[in-house]
SETORFI-768089 format. One record per residue (C-alpha): residue number from 1; residue in one letter; x, y, z. Coordinates in Angstrom, 1 decimal, padded with zeros to 4 digits. Each point is the difference from the previous one (the first is absolute). Layout:
<nodes>
<node k="NUM" r="A" x="X" y="Y" z="Z"/>
...
</nodes>
This chain:
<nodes>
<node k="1" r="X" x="000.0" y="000.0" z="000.0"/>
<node k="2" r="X" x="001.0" y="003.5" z="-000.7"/>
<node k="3" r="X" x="-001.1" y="003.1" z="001.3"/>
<node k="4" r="X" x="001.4" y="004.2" z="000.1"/>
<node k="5" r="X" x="001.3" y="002.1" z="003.2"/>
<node k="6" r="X" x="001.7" y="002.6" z="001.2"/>
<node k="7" r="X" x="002.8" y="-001.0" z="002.2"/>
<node k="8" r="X" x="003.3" y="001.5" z="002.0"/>
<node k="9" r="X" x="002.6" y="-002.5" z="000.5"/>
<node k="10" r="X" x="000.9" y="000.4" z="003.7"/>
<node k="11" r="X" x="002.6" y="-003.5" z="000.0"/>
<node k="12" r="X" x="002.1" y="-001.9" z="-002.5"/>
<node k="13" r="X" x="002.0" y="-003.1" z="000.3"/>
<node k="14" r="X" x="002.1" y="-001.4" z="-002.9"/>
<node k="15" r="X" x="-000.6" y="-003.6" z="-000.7"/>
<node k="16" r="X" x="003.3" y="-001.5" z="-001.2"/>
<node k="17" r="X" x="000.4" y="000.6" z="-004.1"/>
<node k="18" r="X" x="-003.6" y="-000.1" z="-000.7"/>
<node k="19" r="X" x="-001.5" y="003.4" z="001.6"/>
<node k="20" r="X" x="-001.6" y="001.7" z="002.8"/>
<node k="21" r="X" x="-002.8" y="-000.5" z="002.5"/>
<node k="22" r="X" x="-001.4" y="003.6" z="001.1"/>
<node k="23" r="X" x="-002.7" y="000.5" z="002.5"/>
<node k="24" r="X" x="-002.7" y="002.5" z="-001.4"/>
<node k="25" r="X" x="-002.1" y="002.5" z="001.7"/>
<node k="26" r="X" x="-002.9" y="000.1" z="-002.5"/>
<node k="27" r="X" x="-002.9" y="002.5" z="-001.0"/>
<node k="28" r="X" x="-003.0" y="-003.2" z="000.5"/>
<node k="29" r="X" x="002.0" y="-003.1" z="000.1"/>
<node k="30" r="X" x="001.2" y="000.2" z="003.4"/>
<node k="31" r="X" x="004.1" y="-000.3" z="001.0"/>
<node k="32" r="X" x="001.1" y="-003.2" z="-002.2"/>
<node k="33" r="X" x="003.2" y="-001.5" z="-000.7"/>
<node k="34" r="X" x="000.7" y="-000.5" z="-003.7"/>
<node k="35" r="X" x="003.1" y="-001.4" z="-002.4"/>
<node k="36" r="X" x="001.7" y="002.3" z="-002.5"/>
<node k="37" r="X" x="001.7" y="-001.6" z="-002.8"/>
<node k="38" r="X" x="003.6" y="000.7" z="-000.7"/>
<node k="39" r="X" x="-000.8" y="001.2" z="-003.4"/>
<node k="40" r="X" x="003.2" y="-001.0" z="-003.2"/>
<node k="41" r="X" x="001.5" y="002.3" z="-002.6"/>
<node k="42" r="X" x="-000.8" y="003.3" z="001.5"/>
<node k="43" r="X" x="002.1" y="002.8" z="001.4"/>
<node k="44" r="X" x="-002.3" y="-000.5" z="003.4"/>
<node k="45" r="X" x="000.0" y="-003.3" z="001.1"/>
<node k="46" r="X" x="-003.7" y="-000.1" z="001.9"/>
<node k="47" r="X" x="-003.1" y="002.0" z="-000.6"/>
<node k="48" r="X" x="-000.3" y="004.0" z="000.0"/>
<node k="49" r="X" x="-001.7" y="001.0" z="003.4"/>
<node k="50" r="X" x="000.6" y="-003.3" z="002.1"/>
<node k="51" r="X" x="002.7" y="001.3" z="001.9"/>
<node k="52" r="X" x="000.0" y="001.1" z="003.4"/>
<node k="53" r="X" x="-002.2" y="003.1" z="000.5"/>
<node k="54" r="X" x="-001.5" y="-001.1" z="-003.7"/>
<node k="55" r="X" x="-003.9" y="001.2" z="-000.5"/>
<node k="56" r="X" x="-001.4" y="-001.3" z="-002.9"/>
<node k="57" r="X" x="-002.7" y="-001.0" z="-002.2"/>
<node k="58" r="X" x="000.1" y="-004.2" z="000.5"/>
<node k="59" r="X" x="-001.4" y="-002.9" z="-002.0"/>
<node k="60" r="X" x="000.5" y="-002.7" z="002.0"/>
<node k="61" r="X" x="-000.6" y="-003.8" z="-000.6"/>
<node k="62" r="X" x="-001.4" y="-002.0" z="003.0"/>
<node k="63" r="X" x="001.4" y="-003.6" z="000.0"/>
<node k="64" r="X" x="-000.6" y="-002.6" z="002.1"/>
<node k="65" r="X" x="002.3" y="000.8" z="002.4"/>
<node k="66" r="X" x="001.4" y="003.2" z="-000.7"/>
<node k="67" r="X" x="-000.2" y="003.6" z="-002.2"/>
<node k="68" r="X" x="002.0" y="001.0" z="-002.4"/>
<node k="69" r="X" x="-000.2" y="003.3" z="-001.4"/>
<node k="70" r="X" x="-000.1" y="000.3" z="-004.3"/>
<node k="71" r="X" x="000.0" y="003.5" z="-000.7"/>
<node k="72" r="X" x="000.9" y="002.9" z="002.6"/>
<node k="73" r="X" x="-000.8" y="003.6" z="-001.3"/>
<node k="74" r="X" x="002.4" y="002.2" z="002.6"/>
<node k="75" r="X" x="-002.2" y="003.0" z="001.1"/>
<node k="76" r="X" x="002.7" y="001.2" z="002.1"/>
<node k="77" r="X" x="003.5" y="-000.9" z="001.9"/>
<node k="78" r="X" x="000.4" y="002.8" z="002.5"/>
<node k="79" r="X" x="003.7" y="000.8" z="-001.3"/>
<node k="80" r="X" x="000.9" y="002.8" z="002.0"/>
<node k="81" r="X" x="000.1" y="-002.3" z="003.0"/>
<node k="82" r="X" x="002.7" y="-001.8" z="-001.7"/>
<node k="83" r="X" x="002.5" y="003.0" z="000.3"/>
<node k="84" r="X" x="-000.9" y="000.1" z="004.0"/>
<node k="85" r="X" x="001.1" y="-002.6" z="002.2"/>
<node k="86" r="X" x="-002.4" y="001.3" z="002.6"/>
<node k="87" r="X" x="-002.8" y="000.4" z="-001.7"/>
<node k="88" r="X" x="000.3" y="-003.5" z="-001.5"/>
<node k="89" r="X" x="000.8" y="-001.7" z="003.1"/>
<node k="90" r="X" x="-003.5" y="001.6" z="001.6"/>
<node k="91" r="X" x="-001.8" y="-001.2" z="-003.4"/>
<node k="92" r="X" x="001.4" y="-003.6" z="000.8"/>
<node k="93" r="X" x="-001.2" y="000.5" z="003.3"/>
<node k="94" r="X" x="-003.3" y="001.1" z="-000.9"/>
<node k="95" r="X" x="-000.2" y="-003.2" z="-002.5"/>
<node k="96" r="X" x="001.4" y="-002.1" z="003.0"/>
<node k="97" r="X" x="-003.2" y="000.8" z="002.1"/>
<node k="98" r="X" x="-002.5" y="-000.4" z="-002.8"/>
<node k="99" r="X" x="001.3" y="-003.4" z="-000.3"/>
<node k="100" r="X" x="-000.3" y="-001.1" z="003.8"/>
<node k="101" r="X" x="-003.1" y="001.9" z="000.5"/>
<node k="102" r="X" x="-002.1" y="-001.2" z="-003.1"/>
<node k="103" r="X" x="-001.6" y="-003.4" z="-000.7"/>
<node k="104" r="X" x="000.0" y="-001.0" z="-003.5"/>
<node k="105" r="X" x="-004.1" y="-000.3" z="000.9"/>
<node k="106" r="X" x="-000.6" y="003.3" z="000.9"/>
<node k="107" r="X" x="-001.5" y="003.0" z="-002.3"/>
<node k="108" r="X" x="003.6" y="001.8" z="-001.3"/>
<node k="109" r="X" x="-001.4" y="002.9" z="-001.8"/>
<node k="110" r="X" x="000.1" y="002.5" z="003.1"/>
<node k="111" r="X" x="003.5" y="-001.3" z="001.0"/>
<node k="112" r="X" x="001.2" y="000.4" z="-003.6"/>
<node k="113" r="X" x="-001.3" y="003.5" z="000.0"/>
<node k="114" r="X" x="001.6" y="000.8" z="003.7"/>
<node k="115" r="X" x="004.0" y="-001.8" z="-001.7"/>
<node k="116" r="X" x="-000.6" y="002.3" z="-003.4"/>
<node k="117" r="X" x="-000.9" y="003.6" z="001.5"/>
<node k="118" r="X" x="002.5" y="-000.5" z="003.1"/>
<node k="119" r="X" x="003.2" y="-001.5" z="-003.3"/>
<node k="120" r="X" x="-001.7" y="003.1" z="-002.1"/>
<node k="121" r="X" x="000.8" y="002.8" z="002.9"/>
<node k="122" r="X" x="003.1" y="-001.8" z="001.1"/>
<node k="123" r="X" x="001.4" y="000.2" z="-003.5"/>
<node k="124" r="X" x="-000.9" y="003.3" z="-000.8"/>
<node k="125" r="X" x="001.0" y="001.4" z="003.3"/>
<node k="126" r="X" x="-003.1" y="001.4" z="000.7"/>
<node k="127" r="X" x="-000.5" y="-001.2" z="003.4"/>
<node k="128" r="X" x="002.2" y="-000.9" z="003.2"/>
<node k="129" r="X" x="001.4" y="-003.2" z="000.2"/>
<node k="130" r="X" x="-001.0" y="-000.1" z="003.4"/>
<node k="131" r="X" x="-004.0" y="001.0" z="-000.3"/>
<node k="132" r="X" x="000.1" y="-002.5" z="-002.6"/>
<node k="133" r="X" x="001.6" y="-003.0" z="001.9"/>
<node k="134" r="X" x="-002.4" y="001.2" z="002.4"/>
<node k="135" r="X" x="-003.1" y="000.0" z="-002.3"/>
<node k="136" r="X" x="000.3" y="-003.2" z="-001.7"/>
<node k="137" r="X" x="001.1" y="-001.8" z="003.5"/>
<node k="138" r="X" x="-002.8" y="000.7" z="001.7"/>
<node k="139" r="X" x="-002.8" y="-000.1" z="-003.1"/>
<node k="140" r="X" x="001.2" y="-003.2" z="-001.0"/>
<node k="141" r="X" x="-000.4" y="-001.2" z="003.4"/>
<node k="142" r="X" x="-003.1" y="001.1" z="000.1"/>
<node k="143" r="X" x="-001.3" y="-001.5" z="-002.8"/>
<node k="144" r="X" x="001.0" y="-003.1" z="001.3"/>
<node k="145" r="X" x="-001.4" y="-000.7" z="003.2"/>
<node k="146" r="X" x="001.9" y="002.2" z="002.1"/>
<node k="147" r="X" x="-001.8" y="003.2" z="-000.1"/>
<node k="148" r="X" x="000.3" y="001.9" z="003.0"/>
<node k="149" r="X" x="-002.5" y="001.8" z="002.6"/>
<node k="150" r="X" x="001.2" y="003.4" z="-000.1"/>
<node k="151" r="X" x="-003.2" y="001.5" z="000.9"/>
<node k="152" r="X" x="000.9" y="000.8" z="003.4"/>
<node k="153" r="X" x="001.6" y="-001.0" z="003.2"/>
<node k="154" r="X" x="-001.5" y="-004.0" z="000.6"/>
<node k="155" r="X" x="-000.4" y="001.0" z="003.5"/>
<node k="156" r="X" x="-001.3" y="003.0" z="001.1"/>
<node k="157" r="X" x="-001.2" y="000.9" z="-003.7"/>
<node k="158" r="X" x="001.6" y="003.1" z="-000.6"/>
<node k="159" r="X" x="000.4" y="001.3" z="-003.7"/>
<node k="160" r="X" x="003.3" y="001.9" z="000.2"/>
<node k="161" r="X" x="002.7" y="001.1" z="002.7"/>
<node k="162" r="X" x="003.1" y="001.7" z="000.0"/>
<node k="163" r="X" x="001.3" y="-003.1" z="-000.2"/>
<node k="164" r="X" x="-001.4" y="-003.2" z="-000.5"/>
<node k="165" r="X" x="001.3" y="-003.2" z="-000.3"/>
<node k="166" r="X" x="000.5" y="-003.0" z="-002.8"/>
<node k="167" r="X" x="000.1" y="-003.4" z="001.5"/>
<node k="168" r="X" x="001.0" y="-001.9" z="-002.3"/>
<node k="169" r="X" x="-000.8" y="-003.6" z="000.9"/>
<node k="170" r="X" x="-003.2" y="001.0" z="000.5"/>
<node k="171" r="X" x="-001.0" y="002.3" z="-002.6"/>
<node k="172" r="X" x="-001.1" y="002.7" z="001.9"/>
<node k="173" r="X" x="-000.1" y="003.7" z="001.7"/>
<node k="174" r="X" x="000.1" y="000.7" z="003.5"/>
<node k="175" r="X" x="000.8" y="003.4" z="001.1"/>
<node k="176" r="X" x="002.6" y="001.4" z="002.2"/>
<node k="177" r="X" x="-002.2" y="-000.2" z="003.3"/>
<node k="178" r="X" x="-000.9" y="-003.8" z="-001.0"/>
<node k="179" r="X" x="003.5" y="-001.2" z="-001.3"/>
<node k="180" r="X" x="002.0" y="001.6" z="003.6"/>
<node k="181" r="X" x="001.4" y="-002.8" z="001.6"/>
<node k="182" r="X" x="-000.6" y="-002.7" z="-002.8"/>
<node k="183" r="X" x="003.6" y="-001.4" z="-001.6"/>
<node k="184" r="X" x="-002.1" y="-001.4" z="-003.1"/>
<node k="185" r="X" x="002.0" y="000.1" z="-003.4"/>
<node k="186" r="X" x="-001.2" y="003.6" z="-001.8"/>
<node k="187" r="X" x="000.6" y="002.9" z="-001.3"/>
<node k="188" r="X" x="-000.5" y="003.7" z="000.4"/>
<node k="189" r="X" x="-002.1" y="002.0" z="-002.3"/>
<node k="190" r="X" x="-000.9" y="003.4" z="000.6"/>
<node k="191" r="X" x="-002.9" y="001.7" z="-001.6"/>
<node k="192" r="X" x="001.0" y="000.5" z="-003.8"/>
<node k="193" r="X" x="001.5" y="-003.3" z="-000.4"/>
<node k="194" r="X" x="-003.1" y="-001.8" z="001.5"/>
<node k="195" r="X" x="-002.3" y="001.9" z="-003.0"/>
<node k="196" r="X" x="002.7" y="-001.1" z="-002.1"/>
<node k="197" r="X" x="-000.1" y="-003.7" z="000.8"/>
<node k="198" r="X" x="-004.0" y="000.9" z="000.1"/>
<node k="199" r="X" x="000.2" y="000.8" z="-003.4"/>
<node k="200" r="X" x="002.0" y="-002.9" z="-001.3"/>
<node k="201" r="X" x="-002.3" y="-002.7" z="001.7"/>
<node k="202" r="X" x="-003.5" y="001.6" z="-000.7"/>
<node k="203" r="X" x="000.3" y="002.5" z="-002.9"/>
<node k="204" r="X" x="-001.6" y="-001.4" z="-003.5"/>
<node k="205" r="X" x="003.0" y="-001.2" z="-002.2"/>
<node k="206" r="X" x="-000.5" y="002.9" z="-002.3"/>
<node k="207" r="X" x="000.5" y="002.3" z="003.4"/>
<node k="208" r="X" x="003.4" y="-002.2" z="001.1"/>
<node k="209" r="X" x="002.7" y="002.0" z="-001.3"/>
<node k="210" r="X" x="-001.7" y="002.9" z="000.3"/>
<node k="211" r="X" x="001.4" y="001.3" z="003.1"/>
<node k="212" r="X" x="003.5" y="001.1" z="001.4"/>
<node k="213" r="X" x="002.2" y="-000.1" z="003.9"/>
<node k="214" r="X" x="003.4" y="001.6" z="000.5"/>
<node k="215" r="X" x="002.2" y="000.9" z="002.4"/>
<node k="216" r="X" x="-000.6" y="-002.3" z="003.6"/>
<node k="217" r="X" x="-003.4" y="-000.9" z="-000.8"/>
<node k="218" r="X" x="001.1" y="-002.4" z="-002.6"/>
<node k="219" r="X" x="002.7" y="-001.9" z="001.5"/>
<node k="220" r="X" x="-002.1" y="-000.8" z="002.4"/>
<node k="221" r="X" x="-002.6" y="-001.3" z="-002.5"/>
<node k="222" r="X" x="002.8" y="-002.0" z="-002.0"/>
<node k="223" r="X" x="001.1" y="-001.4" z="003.5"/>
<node k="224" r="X" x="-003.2" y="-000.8" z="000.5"/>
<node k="225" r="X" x="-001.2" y="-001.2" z="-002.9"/>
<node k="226" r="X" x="003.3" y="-002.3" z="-000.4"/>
<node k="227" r="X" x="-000.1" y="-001.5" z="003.7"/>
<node k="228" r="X" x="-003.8" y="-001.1" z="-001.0"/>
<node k="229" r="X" x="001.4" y="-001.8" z="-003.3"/>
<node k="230" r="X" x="002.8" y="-001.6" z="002.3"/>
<node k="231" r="X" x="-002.6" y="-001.4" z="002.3"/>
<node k="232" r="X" x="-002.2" y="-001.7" z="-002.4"/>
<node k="233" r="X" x="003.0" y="-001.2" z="-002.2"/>
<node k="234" r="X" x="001.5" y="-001.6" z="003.1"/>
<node k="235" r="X" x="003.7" y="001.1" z="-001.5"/>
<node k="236" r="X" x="001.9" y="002.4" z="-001.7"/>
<node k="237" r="X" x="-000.1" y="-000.2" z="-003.7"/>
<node k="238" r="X" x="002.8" y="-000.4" z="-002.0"/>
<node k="239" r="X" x="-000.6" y="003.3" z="-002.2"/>
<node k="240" r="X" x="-001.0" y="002.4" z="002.9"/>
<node k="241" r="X" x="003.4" y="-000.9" z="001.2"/>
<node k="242" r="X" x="002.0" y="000.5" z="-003.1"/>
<node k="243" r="X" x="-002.0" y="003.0" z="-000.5"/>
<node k="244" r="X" x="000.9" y="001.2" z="003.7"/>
<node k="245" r="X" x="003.5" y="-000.4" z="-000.8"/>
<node k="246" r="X" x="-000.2" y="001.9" z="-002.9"/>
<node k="247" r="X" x="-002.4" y="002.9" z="000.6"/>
</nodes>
């Protein structure tokens, strides 16, 4: 059977002489694993677009056991982030997290949006590489069963304090007359980076990007908003170290 998609490949692994297996984060056929040909007699030796960070236009054959992919139309590579090592390593990081965090059963489309506006900015420049780590942390884990109560504080029900407080194991607020006393795992976020991670959690996708934190307000968000990924991964990534010893 084939069928046509959209998809980003967020892994690759070469397979001896014969080609490549990449994992795909795809527009309506959820994240699938599929073979790419080493393809003869051309100056490229496998398909246009199904390289790492590769968004294309796929035709893909569905075997018995496996995909392959028979035509790839590349509808973009992100290239600038190939001339900066930090902005690649947080793409690869970003692509790492997709891949633990997804289930190939799961509806993609949303994620696959979240990956291509987040590589878009990143390669363009157009956002901080911190309020986007930050963004596509804590939407993608929101999207997948981790989303957060960050209404207000889970005890006494406050909306907002001078500070207030993220615990992460739990995924919630408590404020700074609830938390006193309590050595629980979490960070601090004071007022603007609490609408910030607000935003990123409850705002309609086409609202997600549309917002900006400097200064002190968002290091505490990206602190945050890492320390939460941490605790549902249950390790540190590869990538976000690589990109931590790089950025």
């Amino acid at each position: 059977m084939k069928f046509q998609t959209q998809g980003l490949v967020i892994r690759e692994k070469a397979v001896g002489e014969r080609g490549w297996f990449v994992t795909l984060l795809t527009r309506d056929a959820g994240l699938i694993q599929a073979f790419v040909n080493r393809t003869r007699g051309k100056r490229e030796n496998r398909l246009p677009g199904t390289d790492l960070l590769g968004y294309s236009r796929l035709d893909i054959y569905k075997g018995r056991d496996k995909y392959i992919i028979s035509r790839a139309e590349p509808l973009g590579k992100f290239y600038g982030l190939r001339r900066d090592l930090g902005g690649m390593a947080l793409a690869m990081y970003f692509c790492q997290l997709a891949g633990d965090l997804l289930v190939s059963s799961e509806d993609t489309g949303e994620a696959l949006r979240l990956m291509l506006n987040a590589l878009y900015f990143l390669d363009e420049g157009k956002r901080s590489p911190k309020l986007l780590k930050a963004i596509v942390e804590m939407r993608l884990l929101a999207d997948t069963g981790y989303l957060p109560d960050l209404v207000a504080c889970s005890e006494c029900g406050a909306g907002e304090a001078e500070r207030m407080y993220f615990r992460v194991g739990e995924g919630q607020l408590r404020c700074g007359n609830c938390q006193a006393g309590d050595a629980g795992a979490s960070a601090v976020l004071t007022p603007h980076a609490l609408r910030g991670m607000r935003h990123i959690v409850y705002a309609e996708f086409e609202r997600v990007f549309g917002f900006n934190v400097t200064g002190s307000a968002l290091e505490e968000l990206s602190a945050a908003a890492e320390a939460y990924a941490l605790y549902v991964l249950g390790e540190m990534p590869e990538a976000l170290a690589f990109y931590h010893s790089v950025s």
